[in-house]
C-alpha positions in Angstrom: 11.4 -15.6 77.2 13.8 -17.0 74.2 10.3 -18.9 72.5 9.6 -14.5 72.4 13.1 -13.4 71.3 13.2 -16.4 68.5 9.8 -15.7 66.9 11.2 -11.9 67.0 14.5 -13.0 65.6 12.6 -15.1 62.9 10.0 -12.6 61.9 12.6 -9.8 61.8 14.4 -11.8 59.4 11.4 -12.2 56.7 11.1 -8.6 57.1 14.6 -7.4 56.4 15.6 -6.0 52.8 16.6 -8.8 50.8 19.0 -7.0 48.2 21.2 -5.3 51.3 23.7 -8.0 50.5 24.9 -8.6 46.4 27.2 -9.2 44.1 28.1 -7.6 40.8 29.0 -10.9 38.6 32.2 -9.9 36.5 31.4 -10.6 32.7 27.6 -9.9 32.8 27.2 -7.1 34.8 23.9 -8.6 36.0 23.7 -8.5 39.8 23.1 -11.6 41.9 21.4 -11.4 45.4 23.7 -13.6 47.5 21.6 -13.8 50.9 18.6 -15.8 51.7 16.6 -17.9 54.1 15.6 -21.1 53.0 18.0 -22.7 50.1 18.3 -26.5 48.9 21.5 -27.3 47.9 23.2 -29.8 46.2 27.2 -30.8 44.6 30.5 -31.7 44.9 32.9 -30.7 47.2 33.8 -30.4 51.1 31.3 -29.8 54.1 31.2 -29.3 57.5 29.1 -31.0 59.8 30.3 -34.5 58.2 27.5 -37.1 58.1 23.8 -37.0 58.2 22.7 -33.7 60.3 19.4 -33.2 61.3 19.0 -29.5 62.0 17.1 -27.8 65.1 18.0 -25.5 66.5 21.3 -23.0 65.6 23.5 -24.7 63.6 26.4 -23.6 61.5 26.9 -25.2 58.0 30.2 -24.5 55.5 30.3 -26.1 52.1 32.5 -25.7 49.0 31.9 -26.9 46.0 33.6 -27.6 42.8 30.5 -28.4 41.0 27.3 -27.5 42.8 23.7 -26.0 42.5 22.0 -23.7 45.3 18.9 -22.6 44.9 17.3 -20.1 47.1 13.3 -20.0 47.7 13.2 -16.9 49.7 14.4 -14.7 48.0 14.2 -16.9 44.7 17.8 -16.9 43.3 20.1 -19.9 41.5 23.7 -20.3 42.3 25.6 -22.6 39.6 29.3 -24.0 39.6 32.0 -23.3 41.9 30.6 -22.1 45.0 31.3 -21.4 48.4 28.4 -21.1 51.4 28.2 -20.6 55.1 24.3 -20.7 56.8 23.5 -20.3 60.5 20.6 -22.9 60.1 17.7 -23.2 62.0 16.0 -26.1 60.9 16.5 -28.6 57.8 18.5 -31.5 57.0 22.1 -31.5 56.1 24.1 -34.8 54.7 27.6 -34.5 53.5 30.5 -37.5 53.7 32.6 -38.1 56.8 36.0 -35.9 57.0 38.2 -39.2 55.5 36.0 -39.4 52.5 35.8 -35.4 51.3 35.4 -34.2 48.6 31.9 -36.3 47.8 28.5 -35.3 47.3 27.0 -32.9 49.4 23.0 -32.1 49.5 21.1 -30.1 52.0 17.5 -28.4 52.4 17.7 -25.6 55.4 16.4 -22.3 56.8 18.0 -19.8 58.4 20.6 -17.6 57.4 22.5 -18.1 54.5 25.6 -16.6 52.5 26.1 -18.1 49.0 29.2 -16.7 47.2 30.0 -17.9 43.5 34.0 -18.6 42.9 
């Protein structure tokens, strides 16, 4: 029975409308799509889990960074510069410094479900 409800959950989310969550960047006036499924991640700043995370199964992710790239495969986006993120991951690997030694470098390849927010 949850094998069933996951695949559902999973296919549901490839079908859902990618542009029902985005934000209107200030100076531009371009809009940037801030939701996605599948991102690799890299920069500088503070994460939580600390240390080297292998991911299966639902997972929740935070990261902040000062200096940072995300980009975002599906849908295809890039996030640059200060940014803040929070995932619900399902799979990937996650490797960030221990709590003592934050802020360091952070990188990350997941998928699941993923909020990127530019500062």
């Amino acid at each position: 029975m949850k094998g069933r409800i996951f695949a559902l959950v999973i296919a549901l989310l490839f079908i859902a409308p990618f542009n029902a969550l985005s934000v209107d960047e200030k100076d531009s006036g371009k809009e940037t799509n801030n939701f996605s499924f599948a991102v690799d991640s890299s920069g500088y700043g503070y994460s939580f889990p600390p240390g080297l995370v292998f991911i299966v199964g639902p997972q929740i992710i935070t990261w902040s960074y000062e200096n940072g790239t995300t980009k975002s495969f599906s849908p295809p986006f890039y996030v640059n510069g200060s940014q803040f993120g929070i995932a619900i991951a399902l799979f990937g690997v996650w490797k960030s410094p221990n709590l003592l030694n934050q802020p360091g470098n952070i990188s990350g390849m997941v998928v699941g479900i993923i909020l990127v927010f530019p500062t």
